[in-house]
C-alpha positions as CSV (number, residue, x, y, z in Angstrom):
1,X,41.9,68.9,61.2
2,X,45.4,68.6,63.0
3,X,44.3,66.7,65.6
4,X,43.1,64.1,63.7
5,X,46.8,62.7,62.7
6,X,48.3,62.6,66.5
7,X,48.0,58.9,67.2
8,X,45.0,57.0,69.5
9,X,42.3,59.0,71.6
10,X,39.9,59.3,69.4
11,X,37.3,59.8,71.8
12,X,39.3,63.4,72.8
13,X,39.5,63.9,69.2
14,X,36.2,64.1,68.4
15,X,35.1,66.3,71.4
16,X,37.5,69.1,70.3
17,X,36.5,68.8,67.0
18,X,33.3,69.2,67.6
19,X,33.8,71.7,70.1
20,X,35.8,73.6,67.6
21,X,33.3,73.2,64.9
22,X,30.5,74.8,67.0
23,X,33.0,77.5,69.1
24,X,32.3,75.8,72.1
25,X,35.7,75.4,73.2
26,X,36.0,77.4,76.6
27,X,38.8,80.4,76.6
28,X,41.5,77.8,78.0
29,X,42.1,74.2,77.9
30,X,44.1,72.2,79.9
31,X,44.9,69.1,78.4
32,X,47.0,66.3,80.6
33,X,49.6,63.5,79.6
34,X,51.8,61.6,80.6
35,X,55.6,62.2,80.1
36,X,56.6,61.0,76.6
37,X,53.1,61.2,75.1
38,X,53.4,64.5,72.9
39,X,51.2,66.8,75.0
40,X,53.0,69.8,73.7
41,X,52.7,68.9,70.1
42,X,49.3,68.1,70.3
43,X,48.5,71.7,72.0
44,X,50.4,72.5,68.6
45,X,47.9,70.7,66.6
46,X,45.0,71.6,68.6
47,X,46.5,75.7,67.7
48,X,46.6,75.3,64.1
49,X,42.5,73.7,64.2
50,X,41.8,76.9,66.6
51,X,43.1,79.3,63.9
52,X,42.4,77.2,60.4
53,X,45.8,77.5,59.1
54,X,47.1,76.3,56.4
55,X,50.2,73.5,56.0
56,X,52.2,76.3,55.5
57,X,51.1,78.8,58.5
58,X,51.5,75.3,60.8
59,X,55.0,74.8,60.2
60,X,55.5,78.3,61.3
61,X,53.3,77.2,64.8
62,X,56.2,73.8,65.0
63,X,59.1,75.9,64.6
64,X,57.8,78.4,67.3
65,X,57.2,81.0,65.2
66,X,53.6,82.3,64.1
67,X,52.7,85.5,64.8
68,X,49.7,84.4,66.1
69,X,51.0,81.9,68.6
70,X,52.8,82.6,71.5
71,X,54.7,79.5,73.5
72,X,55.6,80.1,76.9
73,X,57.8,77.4,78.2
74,X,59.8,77.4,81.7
75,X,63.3,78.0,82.1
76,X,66.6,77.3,84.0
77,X,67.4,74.0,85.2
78,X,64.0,73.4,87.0
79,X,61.8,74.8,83.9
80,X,60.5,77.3,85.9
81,X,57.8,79.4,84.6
82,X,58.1,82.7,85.5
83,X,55.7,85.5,86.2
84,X,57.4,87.9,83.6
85,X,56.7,85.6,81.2
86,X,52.8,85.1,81.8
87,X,52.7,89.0,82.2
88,X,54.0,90.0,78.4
89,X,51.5,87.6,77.3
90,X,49.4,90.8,75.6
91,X,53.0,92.8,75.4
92,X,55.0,90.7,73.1
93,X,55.7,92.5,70.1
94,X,55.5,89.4,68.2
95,X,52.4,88.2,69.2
96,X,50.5,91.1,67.4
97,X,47.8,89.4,65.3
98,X,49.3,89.8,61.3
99,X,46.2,87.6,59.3
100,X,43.1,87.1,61.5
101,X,41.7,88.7,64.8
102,X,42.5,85.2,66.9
103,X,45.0,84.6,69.0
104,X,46.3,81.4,71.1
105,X,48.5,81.1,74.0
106,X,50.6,78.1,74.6
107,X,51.7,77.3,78.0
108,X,53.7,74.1,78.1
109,X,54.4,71.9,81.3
110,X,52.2,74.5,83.5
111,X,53.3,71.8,86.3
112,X,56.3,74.6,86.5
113,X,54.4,77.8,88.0
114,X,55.3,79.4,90.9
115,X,52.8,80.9,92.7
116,X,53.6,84.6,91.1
117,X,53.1,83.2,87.4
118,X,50.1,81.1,88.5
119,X,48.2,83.9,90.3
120,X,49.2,86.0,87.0
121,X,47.7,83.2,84.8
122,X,44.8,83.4,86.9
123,X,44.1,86.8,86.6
124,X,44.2,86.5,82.9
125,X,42.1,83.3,82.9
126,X,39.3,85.3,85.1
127,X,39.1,88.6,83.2
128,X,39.4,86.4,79.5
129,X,39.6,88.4,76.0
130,X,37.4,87.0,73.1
131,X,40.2,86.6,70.8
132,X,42.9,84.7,73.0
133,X,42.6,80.6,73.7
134,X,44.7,79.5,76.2
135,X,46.2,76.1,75.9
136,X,47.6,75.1,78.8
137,X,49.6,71.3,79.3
138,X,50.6,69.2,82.2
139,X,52.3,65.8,82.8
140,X,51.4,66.3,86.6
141,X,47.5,67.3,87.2
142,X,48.1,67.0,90.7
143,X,50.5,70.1,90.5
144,X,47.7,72.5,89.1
145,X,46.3,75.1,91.3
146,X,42.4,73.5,91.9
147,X,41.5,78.0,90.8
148,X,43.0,77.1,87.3
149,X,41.6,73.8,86.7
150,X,38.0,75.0,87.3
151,X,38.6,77.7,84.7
152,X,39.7,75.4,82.3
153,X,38.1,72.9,80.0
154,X,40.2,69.8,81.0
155,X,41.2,66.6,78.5
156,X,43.7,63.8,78.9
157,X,45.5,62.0,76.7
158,X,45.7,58.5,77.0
159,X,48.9,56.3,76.2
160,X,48.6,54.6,72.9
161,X,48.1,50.4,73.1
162,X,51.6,48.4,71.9
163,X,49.9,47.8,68.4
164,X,49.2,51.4,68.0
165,X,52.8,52.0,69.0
166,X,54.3,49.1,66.6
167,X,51.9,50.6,63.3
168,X,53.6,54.4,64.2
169,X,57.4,52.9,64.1
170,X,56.0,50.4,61.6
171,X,59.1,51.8,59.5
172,X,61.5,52.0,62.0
173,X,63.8,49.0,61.3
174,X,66.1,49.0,65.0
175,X,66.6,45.8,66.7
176,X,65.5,46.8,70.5
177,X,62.3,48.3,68.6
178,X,60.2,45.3,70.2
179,X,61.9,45.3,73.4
180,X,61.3,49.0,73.8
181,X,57.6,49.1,72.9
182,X,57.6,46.2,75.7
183,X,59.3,48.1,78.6
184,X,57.6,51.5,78.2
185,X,54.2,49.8,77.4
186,X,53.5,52.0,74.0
187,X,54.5,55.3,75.2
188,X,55.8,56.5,71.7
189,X,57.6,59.5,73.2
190,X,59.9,57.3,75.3
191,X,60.5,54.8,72.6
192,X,61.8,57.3,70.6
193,X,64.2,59.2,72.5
194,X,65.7,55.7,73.1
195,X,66.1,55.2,69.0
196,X,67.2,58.7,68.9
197,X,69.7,59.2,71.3
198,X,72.8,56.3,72.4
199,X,72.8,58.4,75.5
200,X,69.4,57.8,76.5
201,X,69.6,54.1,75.3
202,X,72.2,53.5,77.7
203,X,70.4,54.7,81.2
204,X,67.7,52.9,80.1
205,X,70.4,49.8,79.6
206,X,71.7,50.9,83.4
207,X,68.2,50.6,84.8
208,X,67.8,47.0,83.0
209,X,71.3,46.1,84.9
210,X,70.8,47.9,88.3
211,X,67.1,46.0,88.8
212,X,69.1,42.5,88.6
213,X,72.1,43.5,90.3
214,X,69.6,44.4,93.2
215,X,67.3,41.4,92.5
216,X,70.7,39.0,93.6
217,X,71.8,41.8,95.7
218,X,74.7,42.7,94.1
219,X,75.3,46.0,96.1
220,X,78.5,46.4,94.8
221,X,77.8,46.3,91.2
222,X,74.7,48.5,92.3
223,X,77.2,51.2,93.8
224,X,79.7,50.9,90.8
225,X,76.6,51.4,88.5
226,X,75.0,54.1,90.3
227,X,78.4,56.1,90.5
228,X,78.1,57.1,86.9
229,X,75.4,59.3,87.9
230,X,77.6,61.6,90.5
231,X,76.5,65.0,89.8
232,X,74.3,64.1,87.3
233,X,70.9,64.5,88.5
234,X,68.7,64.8,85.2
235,X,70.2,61.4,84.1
236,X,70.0,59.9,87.3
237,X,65.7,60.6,87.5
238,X,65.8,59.5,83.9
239,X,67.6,56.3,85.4
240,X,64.7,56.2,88.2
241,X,61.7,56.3,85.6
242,X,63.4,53.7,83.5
243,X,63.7,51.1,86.6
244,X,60.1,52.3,87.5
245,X,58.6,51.3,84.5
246,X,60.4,48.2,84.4
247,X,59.5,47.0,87.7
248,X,55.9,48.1,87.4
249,X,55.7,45.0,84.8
250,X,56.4,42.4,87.5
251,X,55.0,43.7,90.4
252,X,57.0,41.1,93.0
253,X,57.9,42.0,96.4
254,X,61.6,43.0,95.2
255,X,60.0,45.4,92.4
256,X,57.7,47.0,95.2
257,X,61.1,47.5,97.3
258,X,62.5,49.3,94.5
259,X,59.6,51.5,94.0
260,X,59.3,51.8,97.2
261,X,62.9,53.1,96.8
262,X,62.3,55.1,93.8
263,X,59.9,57.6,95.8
264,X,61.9,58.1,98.7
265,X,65.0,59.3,96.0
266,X,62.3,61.7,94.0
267,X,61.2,62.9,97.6
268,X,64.7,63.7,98.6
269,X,65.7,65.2,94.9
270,X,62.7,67.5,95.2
271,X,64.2,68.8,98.3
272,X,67.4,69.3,96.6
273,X,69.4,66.9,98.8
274,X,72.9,65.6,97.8
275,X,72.2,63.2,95.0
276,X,75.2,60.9,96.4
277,X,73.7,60.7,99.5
278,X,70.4,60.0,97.5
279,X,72.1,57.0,95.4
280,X,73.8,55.6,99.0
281,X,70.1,55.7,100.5
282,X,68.8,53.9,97.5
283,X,71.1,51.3,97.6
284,X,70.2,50.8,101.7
285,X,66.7,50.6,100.4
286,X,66.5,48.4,97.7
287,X,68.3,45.6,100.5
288,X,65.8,43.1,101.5
């Protein structure tokens, strides 16, 4: 089975499997994860065990495009899912079944309904076909509608331990390879985009350098640092999830002001305040 390659919970493993292998695996799954863990690729996974495909038939389900998988995702800036696209869920021209009578749906980061696309999901989810599984993932369980969770079959996946993370880069010859399994605490997704991308690598580096320059209240250094993230806001709530993580390993009373800090920004960025007022405030914040 799929499943069975996608790194640590085993114990989730096994109940799919066997839930697969007896077809007790409800019409819809939810399965949650935290940011960085893979949730979407394992709904992948899970989509080629639903349907028994072949190595060949699941490379058309990772490139997005089997005839018998259909992946919603959100779109626009915020990732919004929108209603149009949970209606043409049975209208899609290309999700008409070519090789077997199943079918799977794949919603991704169902954190992003409105309440139009979530009432249309739930109409679906109540009045269920036989030959459609939906597969629906989260990295915020608190943001699903309590009607759609009890209509679901729920898993989490659970972050990987560092020396699961080291064995899946045990190739991976980089020299903050260590330091990143350290900071994010295993999560493979994270550690990755940093190896990947110079871009990401360096708002993690920001966040290493903004946590000292507040910790000898350097506001100065704080403000010149922050500035780089005028009218950036996606890099900027990177920059807050990097300093979160790395406070939440030293939980001092400085590190609590920051994160203390850290929710008052995502409160204010959520109500789409202006992000340089956002950074000023943080920067009032974090002073003891």
């Amino acid at each position: 089975m799929y499943i069975k390659s996608f790194i640590a919970n085993t114990k989730t493993i096994l109940s799919l499997e066997e839930k697969i292998k007896n077809s007790r695996l409800s019409h819809a799954v939810l399965i949650f994860a935290k940011e960085g863990l893979g949730v979407n690729f394992f709904a992948k996974l899970l989509a080629g065990d639903i349907l028994n495909v072949d190595k060949s038939e699941f490379h058309l389900i990772e490139t997005d495009s089997h005839p018998q998988v259909q992946i919603i995702k959100g779109s626009g800036a915020s990732g919004q899912i929108k209603v149009e696209n949970i209606r043409d869920i049975n209208s899609n021209v290309n999700f008409s079944s070519l090789s077997g009578d199943k079918r799977v749906v794949i919603i991704q980061n169902c954190e992003n309904f409105n309440q139009s696309s979530a009432n249309a999901l739930l109409k679906n989810l109540e009045e269920p076909k036989d030959d459609i599984t939906y597969i629906l993932t989260s990295t915020d369980s608190s943001a699903i509608l309590s009607t759609i969770r009890s209509r679901c079959q729920i898993f989490t996946l659970t972050q990987p331990s560092k020396e699961e993370c080291r064995q899946y880069f045990n190739d991976e010859k980089n020299e903050n390879l260590s330091a990143l399994i350290d900071i994010y605490d295993g999560n493979i997704g994270m550690v990755k985009n940093c190896i990947e991308s110079p871009k990401r690598m360096e708002i993690l580096q920001k966040a290493i350098k903004a946590q000292e320059y507040i910790r000898i209240q350097d506001q100065y250094s704080l403000a010149k640092l922050l500035f780089n993230f005028n009218k950036k806001k996606d890099e900027f709530s990177l920059f807050l999830n990097d300093i979160e993580y790395i406070c939440n390993k030293n939980l001092n009373d400085n590190n609590i002001n920051i994160l203390n800090a850290i929710t008052k920004s995502r409160n204010a960025m959520d109500s789409n305040a202006n992000l340089a007022l956002i950074m000023e405030n943080f920067i009032i914040a974090t002073k003891k």
